[in-house]
C-alpha positions as CSV (number, residue, x, y, z in Angstrom):
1,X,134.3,-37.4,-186.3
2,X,132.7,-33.9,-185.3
3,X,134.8,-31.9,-182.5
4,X,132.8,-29.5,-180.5
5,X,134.8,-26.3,-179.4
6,X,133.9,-24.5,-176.1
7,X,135.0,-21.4,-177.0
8,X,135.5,-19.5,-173.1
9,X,134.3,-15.7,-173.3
10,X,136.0,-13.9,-170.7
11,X,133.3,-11.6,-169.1
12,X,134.1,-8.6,-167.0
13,X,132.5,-8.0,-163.8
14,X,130.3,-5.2,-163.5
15,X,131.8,-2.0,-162.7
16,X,131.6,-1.0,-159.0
17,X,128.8,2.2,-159.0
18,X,127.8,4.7,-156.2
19,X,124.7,6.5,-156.7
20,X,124.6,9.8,-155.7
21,X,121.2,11.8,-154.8
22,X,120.7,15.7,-153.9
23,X,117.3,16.4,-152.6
24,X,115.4,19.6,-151.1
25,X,113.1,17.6,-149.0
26,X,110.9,21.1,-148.5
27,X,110.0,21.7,-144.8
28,X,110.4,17.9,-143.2
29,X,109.7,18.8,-139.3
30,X,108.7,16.7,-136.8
31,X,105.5,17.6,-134.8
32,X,107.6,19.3,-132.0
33,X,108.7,22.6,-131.2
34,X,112.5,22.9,-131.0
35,X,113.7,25.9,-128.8
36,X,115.1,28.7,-129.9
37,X,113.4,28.2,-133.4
38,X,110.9,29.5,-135.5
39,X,109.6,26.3,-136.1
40,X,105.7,27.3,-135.2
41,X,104.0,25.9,-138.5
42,X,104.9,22.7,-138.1
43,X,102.6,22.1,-134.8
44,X,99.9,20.1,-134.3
45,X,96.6,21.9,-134.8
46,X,95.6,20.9,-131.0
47,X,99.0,23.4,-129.8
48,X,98.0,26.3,-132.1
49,X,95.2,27.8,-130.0
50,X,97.3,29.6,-127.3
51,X,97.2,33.8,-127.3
52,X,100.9,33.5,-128.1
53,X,100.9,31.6,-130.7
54,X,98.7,33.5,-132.7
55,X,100.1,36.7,-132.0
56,X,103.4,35.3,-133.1
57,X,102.0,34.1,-136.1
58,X,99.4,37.5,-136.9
59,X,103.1,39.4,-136.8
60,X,104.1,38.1,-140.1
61,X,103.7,39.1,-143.1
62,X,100.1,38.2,-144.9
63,X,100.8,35.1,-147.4
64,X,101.2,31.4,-147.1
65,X,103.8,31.5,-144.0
66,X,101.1,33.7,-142.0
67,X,98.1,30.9,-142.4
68,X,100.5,27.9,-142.5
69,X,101.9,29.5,-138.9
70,X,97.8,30.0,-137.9
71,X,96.1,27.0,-139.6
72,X,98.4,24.0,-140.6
73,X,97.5,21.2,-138.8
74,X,101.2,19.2,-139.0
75,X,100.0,16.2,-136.7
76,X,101.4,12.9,-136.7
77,X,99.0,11.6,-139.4
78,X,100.5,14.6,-141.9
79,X,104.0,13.7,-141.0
80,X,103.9,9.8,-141.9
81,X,102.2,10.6,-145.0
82,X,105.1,13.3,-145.6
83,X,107.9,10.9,-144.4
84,X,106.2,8.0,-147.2
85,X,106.1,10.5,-150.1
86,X,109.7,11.3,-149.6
87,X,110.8,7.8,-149.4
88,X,109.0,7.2,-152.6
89,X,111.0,9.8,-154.4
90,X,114.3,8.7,-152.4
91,X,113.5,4.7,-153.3
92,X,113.4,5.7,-156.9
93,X,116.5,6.0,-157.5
94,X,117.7,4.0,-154.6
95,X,121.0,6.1,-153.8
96,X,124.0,4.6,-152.1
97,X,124.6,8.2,-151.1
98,X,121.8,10.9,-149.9
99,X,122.5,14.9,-149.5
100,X,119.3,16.7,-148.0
101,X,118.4,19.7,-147.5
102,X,115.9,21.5,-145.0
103,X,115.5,19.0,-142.6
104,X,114.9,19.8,-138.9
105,X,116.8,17.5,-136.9
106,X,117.8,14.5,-136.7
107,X,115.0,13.3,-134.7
108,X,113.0,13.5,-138.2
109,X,115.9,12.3,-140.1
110,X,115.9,8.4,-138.6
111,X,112.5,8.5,-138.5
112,X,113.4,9.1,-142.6
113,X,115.4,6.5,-142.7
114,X,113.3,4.3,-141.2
115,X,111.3,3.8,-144.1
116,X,114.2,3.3,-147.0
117,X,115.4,0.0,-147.4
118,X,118.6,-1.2,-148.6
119,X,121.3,-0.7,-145.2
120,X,121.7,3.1,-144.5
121,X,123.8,4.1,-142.0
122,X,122.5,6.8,-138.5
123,X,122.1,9.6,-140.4
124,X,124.5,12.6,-140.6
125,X,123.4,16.2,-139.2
126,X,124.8,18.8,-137.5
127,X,122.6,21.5,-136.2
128,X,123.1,25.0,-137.9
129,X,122.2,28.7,-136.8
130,X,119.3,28.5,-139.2
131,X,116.4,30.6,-137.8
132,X,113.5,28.2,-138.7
133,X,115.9,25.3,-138.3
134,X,116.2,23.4,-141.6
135,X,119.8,21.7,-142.2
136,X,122.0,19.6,-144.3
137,X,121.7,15.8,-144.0
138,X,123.2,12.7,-145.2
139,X,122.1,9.1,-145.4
140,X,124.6,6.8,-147.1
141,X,125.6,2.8,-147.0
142,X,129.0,3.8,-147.2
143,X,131.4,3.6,-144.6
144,X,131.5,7.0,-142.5
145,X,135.2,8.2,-141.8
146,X,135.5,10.1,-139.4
147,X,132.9,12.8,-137.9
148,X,130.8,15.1,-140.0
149,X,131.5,18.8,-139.8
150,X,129.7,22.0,-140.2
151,X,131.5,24.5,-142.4
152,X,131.7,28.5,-141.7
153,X,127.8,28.6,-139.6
154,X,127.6,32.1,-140.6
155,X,127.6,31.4,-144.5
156,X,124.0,30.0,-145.9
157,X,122.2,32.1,-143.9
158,X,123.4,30.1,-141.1
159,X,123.2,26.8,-142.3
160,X,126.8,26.5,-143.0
161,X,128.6,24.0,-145.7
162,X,128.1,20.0,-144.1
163,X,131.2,18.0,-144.4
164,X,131.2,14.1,-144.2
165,X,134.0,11.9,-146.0
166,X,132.9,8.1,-147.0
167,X,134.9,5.1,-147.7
168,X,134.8,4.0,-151.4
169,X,134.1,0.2,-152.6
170,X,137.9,0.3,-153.3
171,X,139.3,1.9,-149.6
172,X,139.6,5.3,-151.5
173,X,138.0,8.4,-149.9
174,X,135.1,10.4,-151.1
175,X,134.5,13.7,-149.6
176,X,131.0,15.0,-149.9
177,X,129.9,18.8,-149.1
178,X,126.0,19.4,-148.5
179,X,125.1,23.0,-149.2
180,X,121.8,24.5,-149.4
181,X,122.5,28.4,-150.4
182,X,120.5,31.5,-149.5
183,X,117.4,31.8,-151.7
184,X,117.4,33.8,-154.7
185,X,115.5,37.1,-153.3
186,X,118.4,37.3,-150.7
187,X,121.5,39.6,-152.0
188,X,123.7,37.4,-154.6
189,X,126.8,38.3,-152.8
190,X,125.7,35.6,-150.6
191,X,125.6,32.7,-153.0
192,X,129.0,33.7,-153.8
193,X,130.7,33.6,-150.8
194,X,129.4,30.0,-150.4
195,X,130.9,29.1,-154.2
196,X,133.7,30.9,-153.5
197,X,134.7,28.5,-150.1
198,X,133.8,25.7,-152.1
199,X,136.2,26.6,-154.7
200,X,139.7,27.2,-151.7
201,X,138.1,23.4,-150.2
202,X,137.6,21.2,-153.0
203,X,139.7,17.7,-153.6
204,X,140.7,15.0,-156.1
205,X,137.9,12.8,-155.1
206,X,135.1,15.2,-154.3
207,X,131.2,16.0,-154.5
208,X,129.5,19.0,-153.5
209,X,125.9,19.0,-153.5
210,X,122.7,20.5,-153.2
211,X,119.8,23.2,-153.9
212,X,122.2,26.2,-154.7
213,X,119.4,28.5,-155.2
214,X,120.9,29.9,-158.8
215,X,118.3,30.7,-161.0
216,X,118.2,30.6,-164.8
217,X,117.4,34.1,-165.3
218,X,120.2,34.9,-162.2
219,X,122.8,33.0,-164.5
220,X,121.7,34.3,-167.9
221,X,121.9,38.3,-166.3
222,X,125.0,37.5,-164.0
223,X,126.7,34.4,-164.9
224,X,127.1,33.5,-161.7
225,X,127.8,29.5,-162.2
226,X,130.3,30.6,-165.2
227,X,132.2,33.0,-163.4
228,X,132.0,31.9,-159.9
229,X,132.4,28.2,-159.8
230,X,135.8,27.6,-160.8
231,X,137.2,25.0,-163.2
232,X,138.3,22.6,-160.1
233,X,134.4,21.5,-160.6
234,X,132.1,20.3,-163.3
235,X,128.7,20.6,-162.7
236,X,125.8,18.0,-163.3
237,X,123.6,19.3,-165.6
238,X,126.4,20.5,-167.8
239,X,127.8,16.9,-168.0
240,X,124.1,15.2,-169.1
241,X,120.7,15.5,-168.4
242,X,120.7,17.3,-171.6
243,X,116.7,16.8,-172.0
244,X,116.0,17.3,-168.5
245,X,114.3,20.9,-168.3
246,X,115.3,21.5,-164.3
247,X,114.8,20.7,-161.0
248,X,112.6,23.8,-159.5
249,X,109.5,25.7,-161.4
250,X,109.3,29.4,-160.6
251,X,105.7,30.7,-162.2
252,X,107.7,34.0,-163.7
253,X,111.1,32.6,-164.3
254,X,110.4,29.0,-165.3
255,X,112.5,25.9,-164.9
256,X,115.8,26.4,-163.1
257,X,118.5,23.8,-161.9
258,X,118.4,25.0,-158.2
259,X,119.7,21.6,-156.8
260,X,122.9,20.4,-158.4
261,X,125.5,18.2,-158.6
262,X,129.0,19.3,-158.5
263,X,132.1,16.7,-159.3
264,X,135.7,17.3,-159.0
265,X,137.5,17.7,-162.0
266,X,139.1,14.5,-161.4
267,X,135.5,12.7,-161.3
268,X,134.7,14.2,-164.6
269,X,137.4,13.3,-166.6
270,X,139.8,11.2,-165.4
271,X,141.2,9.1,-162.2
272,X,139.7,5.1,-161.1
273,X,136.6,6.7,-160.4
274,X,134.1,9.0,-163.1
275,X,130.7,10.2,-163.4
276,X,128.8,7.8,-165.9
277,X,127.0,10.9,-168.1
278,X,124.4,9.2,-168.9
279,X,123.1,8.2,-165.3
280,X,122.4,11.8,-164.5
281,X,119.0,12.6,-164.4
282,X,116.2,14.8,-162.9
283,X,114.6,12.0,-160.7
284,X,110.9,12.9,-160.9
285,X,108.8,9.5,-161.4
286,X,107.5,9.2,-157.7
287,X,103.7,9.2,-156.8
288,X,103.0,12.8,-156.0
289,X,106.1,14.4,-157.7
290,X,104.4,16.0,-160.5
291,X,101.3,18.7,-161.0
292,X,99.4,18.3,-163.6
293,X,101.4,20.2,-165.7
294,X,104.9,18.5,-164.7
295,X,106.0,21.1,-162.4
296,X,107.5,19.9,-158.8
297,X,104.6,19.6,-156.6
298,X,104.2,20.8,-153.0
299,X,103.2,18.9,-149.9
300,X,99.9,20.2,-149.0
301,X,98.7,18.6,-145.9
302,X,95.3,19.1,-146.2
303,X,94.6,17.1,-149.0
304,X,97.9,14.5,-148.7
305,X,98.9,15.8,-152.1
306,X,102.2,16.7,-153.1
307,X,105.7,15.7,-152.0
308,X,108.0,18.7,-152.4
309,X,108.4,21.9,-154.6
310,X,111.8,20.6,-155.9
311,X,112.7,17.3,-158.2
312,X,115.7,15.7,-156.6
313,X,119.4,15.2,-159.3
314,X,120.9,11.7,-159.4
315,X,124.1,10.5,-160.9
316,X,126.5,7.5,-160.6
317,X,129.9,7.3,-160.2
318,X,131.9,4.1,-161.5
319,X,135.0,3.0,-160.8
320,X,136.9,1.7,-163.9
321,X,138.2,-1.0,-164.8
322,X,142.0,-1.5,-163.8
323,X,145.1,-3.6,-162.7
């Protein structure tokens, strides 16, 4: 007599994962002028022909801005193509969570989200002092509590700190902060005052993320990120990505990891929910991502080249297994 013997594995369920994405989206307008900002580039060639316009534009200073402002034909046709590039990067990774940076309005943002799949809520923007008008956004499936909120206007050279808190697979709350930081040839006192309020605001269960304009060569002579982000955060690329090279190329200074993602403590190391290390990664794989030599590339209208002159930074966060 031969006895067979079902031997019953016990499997566990896969762990319940939130994919979080930061990306500088470079310059997403819409084809209309907003009042009150400097917004004149992004026009449709057919508006740029007034005297006014081009004395507004003639009055800046001679480089790209000057003939983007005179020449750029930003029509509807250069938008779409713009809008499908991003969502090629976005789709990806396919993030359950999306912090933006330098978007317009949210006019441009749903029309964004228009074209990712997968259940995203209205997006999240709050309008900012910003003299051109880019902002912080969010796209996310998860449950919104509450309303966003725009942090201290004044810091970011008015485009404030974006607040938006999210309901976790498992009821608890996440609190996300968007920040896109003055750029690195603006004083460095700046920067710091926008680490330092993140530091007094940040929480058990917490993400703050973004391009935070902190340059290689800026840390390496300053320490800034050592000495000015405090130990209530762990930051992305110091957690993995160890073979990614950065997320912005600067022809002088090289790579840098401008856009980052920063966890609480909490996230890092302990609590039900932690950063799995080994998602984080520079998420660069898109059509149009790359130049030829790997660096970020550009949209450039003209051609339909290009999708943006930074790589966006992904990571997951997982929520282990217990009673």
């Amino acid at each position: 007599m031969i006895f067979l013997l079902s031997l019953s594995l016990a499997v566990s369920p896969p762990p319940e994962r939130v994919r979080v994405m930061t990306f500088n989206v470079e310059n997403l307008f819409d084809t209309a002028h907003d009042e009150g900002k400097d917004d004149y580039a992004y026009l449709p060639a057919a508006q740029k022909g007034a005297r006014e316009h081009r004395a507004r534009c003639e009055a800046l200073p001679k480089g790209y801005q000057r003939e983007e402002c005179l020449d750029l034909d930003w029509s509807e046709k250069a938008l779409e193509l713009k809008l499908r590039r991003v969502a090629e990067a976005v789709k990806q990774a396919d993030p359950d969570l999306l912090v933006l940076q330098e978007v317009e309005n949210s006019r441009v943002l749903e029309m964004l989200r228009g074209r990712l799949s997968g259940g995203y809520g209205p997006g999240l923007l709050v309008e900012g002092k910003d003299k051109r008008g880019i902002d912080q956004a969010m796209l996310s499936r998860l449950p919104v509590e509450g309303r966003p909120v725009l942090h201290s206007p004044e810091l970011s050279g008015g485009r404030g700190i974006l607040e938006a808190r999210f309901r976790l697979p498992d009821g608890k709350i996440l609190t996300v902060f968007g920040v896109h930081l003055p750029a690195p040839y603006q004083p460095r006192e700046e920067r710091v005052r926008v680490l330092e309020w993140l530091n007094a605001h940040s929480r058990s269960l917490c993400v703050a993320a973004g391009d935070f304009n902190i340059t290689k060569a800026e840390d390496a002579s300053y320490r800034v990120s050592e000495r000015h982000i405090d130990k209530s955060w762990v930051q992305s690329q110091g957690l993995g990505c160890g073979s990614c090279r950065g997320t912005s190329h600067h022809r002088v200074e090289g790579w840098s990891f401008l856009d980052r993602i920063l966890v609480s403590k909490d996230l890092a190391s302990g609590g039900a929910w932690v950063v799995d290390r080994a998602s984080i990664r520079v998420a660069d794989g898109a059509r149009g991502q790359k130049e030829e030599d790997g660096t970020p590339a550009r949209f450039d209208a003209r051609f339909g080249a290009g999708v943006s002159d930074h790589f966006p930074m992904v990571l997951d966060l997982v929520r282990r297994p217990g009673p």
